[in-house]
N, C-alpha and C positions, 0 to 999 in steps of 0.2 A: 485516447488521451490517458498518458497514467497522472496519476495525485500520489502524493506519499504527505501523509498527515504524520506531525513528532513533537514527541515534547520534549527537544531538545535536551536542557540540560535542568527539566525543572523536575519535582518532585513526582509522587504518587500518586497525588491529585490530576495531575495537569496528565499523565499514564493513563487517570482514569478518564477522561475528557478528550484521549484519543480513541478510547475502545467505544463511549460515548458517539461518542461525535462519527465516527464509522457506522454505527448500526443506526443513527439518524439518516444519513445517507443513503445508506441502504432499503429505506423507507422510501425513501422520496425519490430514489433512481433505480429501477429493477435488474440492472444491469451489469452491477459492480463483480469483477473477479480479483478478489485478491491474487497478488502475484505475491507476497512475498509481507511478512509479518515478525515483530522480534517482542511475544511477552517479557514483562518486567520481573522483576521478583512480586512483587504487587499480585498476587490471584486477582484472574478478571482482567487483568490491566495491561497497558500494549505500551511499549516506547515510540514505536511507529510501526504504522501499517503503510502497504504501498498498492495500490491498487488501481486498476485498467476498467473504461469506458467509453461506451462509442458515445454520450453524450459532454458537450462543453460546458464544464466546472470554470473554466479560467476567472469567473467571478467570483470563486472560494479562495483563490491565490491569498495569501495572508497570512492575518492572524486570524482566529478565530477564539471570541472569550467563552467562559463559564464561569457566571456565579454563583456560587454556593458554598455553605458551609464546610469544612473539609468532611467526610468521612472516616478516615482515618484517625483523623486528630480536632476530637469534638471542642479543642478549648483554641485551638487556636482562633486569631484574630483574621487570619488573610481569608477573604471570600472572593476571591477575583484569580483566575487561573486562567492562561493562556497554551493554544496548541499553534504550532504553526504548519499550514496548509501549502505544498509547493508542486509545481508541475513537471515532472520528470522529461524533459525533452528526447522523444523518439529518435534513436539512432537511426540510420539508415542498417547499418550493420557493423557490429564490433566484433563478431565471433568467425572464424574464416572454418568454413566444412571441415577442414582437416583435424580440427579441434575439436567435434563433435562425432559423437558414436549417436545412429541415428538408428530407431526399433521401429518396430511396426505391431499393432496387438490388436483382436476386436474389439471395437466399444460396444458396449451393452448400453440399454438405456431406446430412446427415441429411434426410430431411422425404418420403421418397417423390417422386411426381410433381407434387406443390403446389409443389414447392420450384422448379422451372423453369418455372412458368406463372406463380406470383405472383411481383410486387415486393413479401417479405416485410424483405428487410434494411432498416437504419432508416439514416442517417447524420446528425447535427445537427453544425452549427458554429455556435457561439457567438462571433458576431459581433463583439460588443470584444476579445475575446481572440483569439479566431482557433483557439480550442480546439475541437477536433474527436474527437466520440465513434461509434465504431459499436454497431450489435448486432445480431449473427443468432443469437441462441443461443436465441430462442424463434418457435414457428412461425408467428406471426400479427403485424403491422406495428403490432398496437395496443400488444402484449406488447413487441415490439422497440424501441417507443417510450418504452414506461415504463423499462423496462430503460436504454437511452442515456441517457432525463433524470434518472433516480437517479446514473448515472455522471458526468454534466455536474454535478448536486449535488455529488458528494462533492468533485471537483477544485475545483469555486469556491469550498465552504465551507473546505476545506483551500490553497487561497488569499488566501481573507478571511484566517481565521486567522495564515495566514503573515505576512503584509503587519502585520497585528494586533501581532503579538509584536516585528516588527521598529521597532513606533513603540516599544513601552515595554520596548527593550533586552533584542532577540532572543539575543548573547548570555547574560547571568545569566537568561534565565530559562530557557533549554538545560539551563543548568549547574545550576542549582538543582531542573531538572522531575525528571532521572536519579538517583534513590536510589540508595545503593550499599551501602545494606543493607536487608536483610530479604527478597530478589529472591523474585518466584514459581516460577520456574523456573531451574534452574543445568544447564549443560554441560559436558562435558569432553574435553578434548583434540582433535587436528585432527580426528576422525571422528563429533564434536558428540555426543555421548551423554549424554542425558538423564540426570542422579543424583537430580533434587528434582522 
């Protein structure tokens, strides 16, 4: 399953309440790989993270709030920040081989003595884009290749998309995707604690 958490089109806070709200996640699922990330100007802060797991989130689908005082801006009056939490639908395949420059390298790390005899790691570049995936997190180059072209998936469909929303007026539809009520999950204060 990928997740891509974003603070649309809201401030610092709601940036900081995605980088938040990720490393919550990452608590409570041991399994998260970021694919793919866009810090803010904000140090510390994310506009969205996109990220791959073999457990089912579909219940985070949403909004999700934080309240707290801003950090940024001690005087302001807004305590209620909102991220919105979305499911990246799995292509089957958007990228055709011929598009792709595909490497082979050895992974270091786990795997016993296979691991320095084989060229198990995978590396594909995605040739119009110039987008580049790896993967040694499985022991066989066939596993590490499925693995890369799902991640190559979810970056160009989370591309398309992008590109998508910005022809039919990527702001309002930001604005209009982040509910700001009825959230699935709510937080609170700088040390993110879960109440809902």
């Amino acid at each position: 399953m990928i997740i891509q958490i974003s603070s649309g089109q809201g401030p610092a806070e709601c940036e900081l309440c995605v980088t938040k709200l990720f490393k919550s996640l990452n608590k409570e699922y041991d399994d998260l790989e970021v694919i793919s990330q866009h810090p803010s100007k904000t140090k510390g802060c994310c506009t969205s993270i996109m990220f791959k797991t073999e457990n089912d989130l579909s219940g985070l689908e949403g909004t999700v709030q934080w309240i707290c005082q801003s950090p940024f801006r001690p005087e302001h009056k807004r305590k209620n920040w909102f991220v919105d939490v979305s499911i990246i639908p799995e292509l089957d395949e958007i990228c055709k081989d011929q598009n792709i420059r595909f490497e082979r390298f050895h992974s270091g790390g786990n795997g016993g003595q296979n691991v320095n005899k084989v060229e198990t790691g995978v590396r594909l570049i995605h040739i119009p884009t110039g987008i580049t995936v790896t993967s040694t997190a499985e022991r066989t180059q066939q596993l590490n290749r499925k693995d890369a072209l799902d991640k190559l998936n979810a970056i160009l469909a989370a591309k398309e998309a992008e590109s998508h929303a910005k022809q039919t007026n990527d702001a309002w539809r930001e604005h209009t995707r982040i509910v700001r009520g009825n959230p699935v999950r709510v937080y609170k204060g700088m040390g993110f604690t879960q109440t809902k």
